[in-house]
C-alpha positions as CSV (number, residue, x, y, z in Angstrom):
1,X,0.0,0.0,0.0
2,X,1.4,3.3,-1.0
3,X,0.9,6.9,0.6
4,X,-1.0,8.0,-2.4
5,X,-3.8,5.5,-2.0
6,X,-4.9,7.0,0.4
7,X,-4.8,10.5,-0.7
8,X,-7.4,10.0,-3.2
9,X,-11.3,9.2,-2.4
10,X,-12.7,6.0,-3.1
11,X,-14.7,7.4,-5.4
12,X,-12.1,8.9,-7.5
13,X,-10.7,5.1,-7.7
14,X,-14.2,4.0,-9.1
15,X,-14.3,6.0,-12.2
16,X,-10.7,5.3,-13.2
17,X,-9.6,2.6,-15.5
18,X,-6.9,2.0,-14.8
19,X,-5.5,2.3,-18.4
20,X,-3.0,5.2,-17.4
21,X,-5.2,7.8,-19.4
22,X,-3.3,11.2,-19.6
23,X,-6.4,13.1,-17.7
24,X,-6.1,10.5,-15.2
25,X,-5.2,12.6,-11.6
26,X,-4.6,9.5,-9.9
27,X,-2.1,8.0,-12.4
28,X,-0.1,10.8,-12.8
29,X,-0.1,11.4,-9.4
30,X,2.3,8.4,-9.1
31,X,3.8,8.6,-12.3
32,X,5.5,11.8,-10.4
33,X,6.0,10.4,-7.4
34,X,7.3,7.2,-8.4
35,X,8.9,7.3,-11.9
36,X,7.4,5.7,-14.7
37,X,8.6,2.1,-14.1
38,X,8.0,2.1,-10.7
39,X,5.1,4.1,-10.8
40,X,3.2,2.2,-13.4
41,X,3.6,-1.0,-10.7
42,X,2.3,0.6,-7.9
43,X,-0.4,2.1,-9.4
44,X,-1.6,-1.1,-11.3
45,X,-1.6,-3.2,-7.5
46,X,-3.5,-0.4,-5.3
47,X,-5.5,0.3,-8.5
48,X,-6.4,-3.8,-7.9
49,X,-7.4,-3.4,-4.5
50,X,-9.3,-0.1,-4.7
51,X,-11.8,-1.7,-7.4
C-alpha cells in the first residue's frame, strides 16, 4: 500500500480505468512520485485493491 492510496477518495478510484489515461489525476499522481517504471507498478496493484 502506497501513501498515495490514500490521498485520493474511493470514489475517485471508481471512475478510473486503470488504463494510465493522460487526464487520469490519480495515475499521474504516481507517475511523479514514483517514476514511470516504478510508478506504473504501484499504481496497477493499489488500482487492484481499490476496485
Amino acid at each position: 500500500m502506497t501513501k498515495l492510496r490514500n490521498e485520493f477518495p474511493k470514489k475517485d478510484w471508481k471512475h478510473c480505468c486503470g488504463k494510465g489515461c493522460k487526464k487520469c489525476d490519480i495515475h499521474n499522481a504516481y507517475l511523479d512520485a514514483y517514476g514511470k517504471k516504478e510508478g506504473e507498478k504501484k499504481f496497477a496493484k493499489d488500482h487492484a485493491r481499490m476496485h
